[in-house]
C-alpha positions as CSV (number, residue, x, y, z in Angstrom):
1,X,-7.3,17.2,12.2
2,X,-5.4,14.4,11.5
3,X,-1.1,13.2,10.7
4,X,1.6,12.7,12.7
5,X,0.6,11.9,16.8
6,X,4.5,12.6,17.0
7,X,6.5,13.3,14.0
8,X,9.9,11.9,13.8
9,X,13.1,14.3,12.9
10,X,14.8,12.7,9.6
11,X,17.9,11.3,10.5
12,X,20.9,12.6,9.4
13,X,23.6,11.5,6.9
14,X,26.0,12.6,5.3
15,X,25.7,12.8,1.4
16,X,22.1,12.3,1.7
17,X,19.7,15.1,1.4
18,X,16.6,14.9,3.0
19,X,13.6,15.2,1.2
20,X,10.2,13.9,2.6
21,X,8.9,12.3,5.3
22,X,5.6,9.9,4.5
23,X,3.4,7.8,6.3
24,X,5.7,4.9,6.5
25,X,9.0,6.2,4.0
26,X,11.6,8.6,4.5
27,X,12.9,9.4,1.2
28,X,16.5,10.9,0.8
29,X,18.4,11.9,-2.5
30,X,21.8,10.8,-2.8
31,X,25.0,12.2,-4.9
32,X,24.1,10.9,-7.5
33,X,21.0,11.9,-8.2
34,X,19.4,8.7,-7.1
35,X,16.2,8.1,-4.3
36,X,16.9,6.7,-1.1
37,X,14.0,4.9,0.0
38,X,13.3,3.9,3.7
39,X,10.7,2.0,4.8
40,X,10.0,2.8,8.7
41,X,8.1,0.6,11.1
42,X,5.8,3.2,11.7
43,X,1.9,2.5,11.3
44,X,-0.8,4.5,9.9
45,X,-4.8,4.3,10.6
46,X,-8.0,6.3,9.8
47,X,-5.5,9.2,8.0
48,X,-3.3,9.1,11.8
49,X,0.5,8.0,11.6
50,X,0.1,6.3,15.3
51,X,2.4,6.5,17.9
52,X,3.5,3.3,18.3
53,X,5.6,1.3,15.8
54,X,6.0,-2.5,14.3
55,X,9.0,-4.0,14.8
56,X,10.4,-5.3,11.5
57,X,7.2,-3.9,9.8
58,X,9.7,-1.9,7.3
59,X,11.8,-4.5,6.4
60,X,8.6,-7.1,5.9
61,X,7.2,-4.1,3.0
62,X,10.7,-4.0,1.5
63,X,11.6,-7.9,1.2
64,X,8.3,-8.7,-0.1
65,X,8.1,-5.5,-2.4
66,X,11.7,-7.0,-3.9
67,X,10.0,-10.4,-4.1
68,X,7.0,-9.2,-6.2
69,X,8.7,-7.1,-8.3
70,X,11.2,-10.3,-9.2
71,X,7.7,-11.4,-10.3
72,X,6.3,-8.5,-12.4
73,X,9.7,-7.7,-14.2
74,X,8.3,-9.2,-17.6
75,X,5.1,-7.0,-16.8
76,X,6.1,-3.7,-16.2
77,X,10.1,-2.4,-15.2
78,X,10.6,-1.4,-11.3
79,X,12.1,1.8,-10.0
80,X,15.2,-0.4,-7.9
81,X,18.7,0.0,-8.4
82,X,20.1,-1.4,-5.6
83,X,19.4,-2.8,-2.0
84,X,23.2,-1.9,-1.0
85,X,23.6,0.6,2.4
86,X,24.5,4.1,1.9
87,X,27.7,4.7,3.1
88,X,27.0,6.5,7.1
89,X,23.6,5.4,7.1
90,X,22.8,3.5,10.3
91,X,22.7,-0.1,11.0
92,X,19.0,0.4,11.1
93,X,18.7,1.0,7.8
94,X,20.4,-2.8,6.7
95,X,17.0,-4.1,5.4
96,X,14.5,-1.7,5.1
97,X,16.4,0.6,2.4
98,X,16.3,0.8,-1.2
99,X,18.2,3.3,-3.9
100,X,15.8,4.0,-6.6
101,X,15.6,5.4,-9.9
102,X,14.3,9.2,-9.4
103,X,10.9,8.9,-11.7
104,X,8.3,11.6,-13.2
105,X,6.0,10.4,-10.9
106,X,2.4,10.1,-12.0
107,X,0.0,12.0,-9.7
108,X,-2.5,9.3,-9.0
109,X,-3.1,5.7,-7.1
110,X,-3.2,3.2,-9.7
111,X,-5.9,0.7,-7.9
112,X,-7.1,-2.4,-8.9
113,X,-10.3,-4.3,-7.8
114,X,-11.1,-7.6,-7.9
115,X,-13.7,-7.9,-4.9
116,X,-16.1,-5.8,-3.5
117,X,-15.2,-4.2,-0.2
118,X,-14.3,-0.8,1.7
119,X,-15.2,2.5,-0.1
120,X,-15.7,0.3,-3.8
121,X,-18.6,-0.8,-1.6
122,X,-19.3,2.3,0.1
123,X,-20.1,3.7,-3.0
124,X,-22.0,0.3,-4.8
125,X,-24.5,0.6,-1.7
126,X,-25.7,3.8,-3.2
127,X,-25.6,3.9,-6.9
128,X,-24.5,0.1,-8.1
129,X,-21.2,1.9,-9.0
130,X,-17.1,1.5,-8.1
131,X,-15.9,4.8,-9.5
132,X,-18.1,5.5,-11.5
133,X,-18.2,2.2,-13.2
134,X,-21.6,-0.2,-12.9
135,X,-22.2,-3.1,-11.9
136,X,-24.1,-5.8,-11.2
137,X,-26.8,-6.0,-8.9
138,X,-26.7,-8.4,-5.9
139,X,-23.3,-8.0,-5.1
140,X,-22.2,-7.8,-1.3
141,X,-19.3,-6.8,1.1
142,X,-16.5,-9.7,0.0
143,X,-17.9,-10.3,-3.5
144,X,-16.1,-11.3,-6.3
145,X,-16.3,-8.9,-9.4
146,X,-17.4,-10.3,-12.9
147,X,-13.9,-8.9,-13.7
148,X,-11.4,-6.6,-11.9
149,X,-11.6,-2.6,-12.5
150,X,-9.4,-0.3,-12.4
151,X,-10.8,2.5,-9.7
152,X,-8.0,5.1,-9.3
153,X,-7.6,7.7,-6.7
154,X,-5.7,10.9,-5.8
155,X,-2.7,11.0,-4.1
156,X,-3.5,12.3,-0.7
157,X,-0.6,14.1,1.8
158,X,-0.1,12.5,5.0
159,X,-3.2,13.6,7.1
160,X,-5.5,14.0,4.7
161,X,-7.8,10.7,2.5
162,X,-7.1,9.5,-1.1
163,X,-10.2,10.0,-2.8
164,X,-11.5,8.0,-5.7
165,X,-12.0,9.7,-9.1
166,X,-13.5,8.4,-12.3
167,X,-11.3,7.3,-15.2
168,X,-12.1,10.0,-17.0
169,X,-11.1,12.5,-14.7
170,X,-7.6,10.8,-14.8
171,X,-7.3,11.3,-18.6
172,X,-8.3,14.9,-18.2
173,X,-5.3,14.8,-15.3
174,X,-2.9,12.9,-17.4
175,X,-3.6,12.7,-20.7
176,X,-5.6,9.7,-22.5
177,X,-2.7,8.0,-23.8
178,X,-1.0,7.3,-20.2
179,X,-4.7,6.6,-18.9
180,X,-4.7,4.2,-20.6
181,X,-1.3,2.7,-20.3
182,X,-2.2,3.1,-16.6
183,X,-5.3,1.3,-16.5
184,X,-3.8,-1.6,-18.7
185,X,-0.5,-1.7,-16.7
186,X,-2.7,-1.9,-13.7
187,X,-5.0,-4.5,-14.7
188,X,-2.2,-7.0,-16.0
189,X,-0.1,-6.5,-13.0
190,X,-3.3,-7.0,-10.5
191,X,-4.6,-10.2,-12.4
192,X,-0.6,-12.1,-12.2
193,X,-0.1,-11.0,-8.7
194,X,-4.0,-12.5,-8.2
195,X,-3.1,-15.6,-9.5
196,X,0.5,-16.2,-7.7
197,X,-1.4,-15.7,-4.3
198,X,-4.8,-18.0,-5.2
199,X,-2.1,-20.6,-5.8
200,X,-0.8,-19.7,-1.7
201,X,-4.5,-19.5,-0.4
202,X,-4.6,-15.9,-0.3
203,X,-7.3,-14.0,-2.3
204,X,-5.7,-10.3,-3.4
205,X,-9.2,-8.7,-2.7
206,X,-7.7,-5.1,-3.9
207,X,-4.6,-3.0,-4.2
208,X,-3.1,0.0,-5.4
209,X,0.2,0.6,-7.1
210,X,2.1,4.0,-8.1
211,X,3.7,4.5,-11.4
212,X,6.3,7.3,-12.7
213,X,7.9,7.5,-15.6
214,X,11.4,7.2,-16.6
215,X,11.9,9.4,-20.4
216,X,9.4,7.8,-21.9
217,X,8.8,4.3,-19.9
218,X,6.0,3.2,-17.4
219,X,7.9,2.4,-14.5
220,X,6.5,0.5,-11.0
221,X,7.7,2.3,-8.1
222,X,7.2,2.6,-4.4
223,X,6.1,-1.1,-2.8
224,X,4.5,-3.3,-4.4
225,X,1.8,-5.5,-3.3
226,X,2.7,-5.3,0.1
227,X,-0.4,-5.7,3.1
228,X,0.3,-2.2,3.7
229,X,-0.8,-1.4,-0.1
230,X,-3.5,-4.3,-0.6
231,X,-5.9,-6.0,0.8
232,X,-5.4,-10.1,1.4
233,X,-7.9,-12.5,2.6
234,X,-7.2,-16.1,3.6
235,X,-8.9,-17.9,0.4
236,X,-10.5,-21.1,2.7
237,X,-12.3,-18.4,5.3
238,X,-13.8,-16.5,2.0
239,X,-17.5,-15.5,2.7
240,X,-19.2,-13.5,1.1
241,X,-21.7,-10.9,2.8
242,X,-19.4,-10.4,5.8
243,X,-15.9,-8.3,6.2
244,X,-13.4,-10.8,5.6
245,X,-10.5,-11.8,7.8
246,X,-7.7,-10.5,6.4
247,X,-3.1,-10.0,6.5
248,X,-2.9,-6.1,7.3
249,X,-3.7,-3.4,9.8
250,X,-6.9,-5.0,10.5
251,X,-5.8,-5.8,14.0
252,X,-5.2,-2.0,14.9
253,X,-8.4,-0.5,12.8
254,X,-10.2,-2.7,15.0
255,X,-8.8,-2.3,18.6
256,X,-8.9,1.9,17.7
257,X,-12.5,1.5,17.2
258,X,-13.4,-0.6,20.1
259,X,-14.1,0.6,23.5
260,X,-10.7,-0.6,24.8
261,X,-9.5,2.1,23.1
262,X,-10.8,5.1,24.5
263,X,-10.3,7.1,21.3
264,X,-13.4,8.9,19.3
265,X,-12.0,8.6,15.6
266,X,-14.8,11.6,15.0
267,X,-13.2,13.7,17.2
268,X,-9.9,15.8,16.9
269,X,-7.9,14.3,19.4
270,X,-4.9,11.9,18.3
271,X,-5.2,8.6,18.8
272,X,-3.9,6.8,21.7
273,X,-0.4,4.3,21.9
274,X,-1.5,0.6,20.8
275,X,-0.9,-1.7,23.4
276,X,2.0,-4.8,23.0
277,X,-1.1,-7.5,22.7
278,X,-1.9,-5.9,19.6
279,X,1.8,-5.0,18.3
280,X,2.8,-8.5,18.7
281,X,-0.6,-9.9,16.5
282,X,0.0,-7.3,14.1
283,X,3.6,-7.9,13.3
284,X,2.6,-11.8,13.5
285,X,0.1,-11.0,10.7
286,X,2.8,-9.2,8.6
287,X,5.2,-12.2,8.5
288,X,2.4,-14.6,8.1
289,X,1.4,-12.9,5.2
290,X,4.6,-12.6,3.6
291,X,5.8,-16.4,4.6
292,X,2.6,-17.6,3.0
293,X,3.1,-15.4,-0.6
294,X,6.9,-15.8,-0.9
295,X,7.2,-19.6,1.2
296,X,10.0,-18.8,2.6
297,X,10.6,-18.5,6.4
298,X,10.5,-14.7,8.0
299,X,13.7,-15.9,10.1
């Protein structure tokens, strides 16, 4: 069992429909026709949307998701229209809301690897493969790949674990032709948004995008390179052969998994409020991470 410890009720407002409440987003569909994107402060772990929230974690994903895809624009087109308030909404909202383009949305995580960690590793410990794709022997938890891969994944409710699938179950899923487009989409956006953080110190180790389409373009949607959606490791504590330090959640995987904790993550009970130390160094890591990227102070 696993999901919400304490699902929120949507809020509210008035020329806004409701649609879905995520892990992090509450998505609404306005008059015209348009997505209302809103990125809570809510945290999710080990397939658990916690009971404790981030302050400013939602507005951290949206800023930096707007500064990356000022980036990418050459690359691939963005789902955002506009950053401006929905009449009604509430002052809450100032910061943490996009209205975007509604998309065909393509039904799987677009991931990119460039090192070898998590459940890439997971599955190179047994059969010297990421997704069905070999490699090398001799490779360890942190190592660099001889070139990033594109690993996809399903998309998973809320509750339940994306699961990686080969590429060839995604052409059967989608067709070869957007495969493709996916995989190459993917691949270009992962290796410019590699390079921009290398030049900040940070090493994009892995991350995942979503893609929908809009008629007949491949458009980037949802955030975007965000440490909620990748994995980033300071570049000058890099090591090889170890888990790596690293801007996300890190913090709260760990404290849920220590003794402090009280909480069995094999057992069916939700897990427990995270206490302020570790809401304070989490949100800490969150701004660091997008000060160091963007260079620009949180404040």
């Amino acid at each position: 069992m696993s999901g919400f410890v304490e699902k929120p009720e949507p809020v509210q407002v008035p020329g806004l429909t409701h649609l879905h409440t995520g892990k992090v987003r509450d998505l609404y569909r306005n008059e015209a026709g348009e997505l209302v994107m809103v990125a809570s402060d809510r945290m999710s772990a080990y397939d658990w949307v916690l009971p404790t929230e981030i302050p400013d974690k939602g507005r951290v994903l949206t800023r930096l998701s707007l500064w990356w895809f000022d980036k990418l624009t050459d690359l691939v087109p963005n789902h955002v229209i506009s950053t401006e308030l929905p009449a009604g909404a509430p002052a809450d909202w100032e910061g943490r809301t996009l209205i975007c383009k509604s998309l065909d949305m393509v039904p799987v995580e677009a991931v990119a690897r460039g090192y070898l960690t998590g459940s890439g590793l997971l599955e190179y410990d047994e059969s010297r493969t990421v997704c069905g794709l070999a490699l090398p022997e001799g490779l360890t938890d942190g190592s660099e790949l001889p070139a990033p891969i594109f690993t996809p994944a399903t998309k998973a409710a809320v509750g339940d674990h994306d699961e990686n699938v080969s590429y060839e179950e995604v052409a059967r899923q989608v067709g070869a032709e957007t495969a493709a487009l996916l995989r190459q989409t993917t691949l270009a956006v992962y290796s410019r948004a590699r390079d921009i953080a290398r030049e900040r110190g940070i090493i994009l180790a892995d991350t995942k995008f979503e893609f929908g389409f809009d008629g007949e373009t491949l458009v980037l949607a949802d955030e975007v390179l965000t440490p909620d959606s990748s994995r980033f490791w300071p570049a000058a504590e890099w090591e090889p052969g170890r888990a790596q330090p690293s801007y996300d959640k890190q913090i709260v995987r760990n404290w849920l998994t220590s003794p402090a904790s009280g909480w069995d993550r094999k057992s069916e009970q939700p897990p427990p409020a995270l206490p302020q130390e570790v809401v304070e160094k989490t949100r800490a890591k969150y701004i660091e991470a997008y000060e160091l990227l963007t260079g620009t102070s949180w404040s």
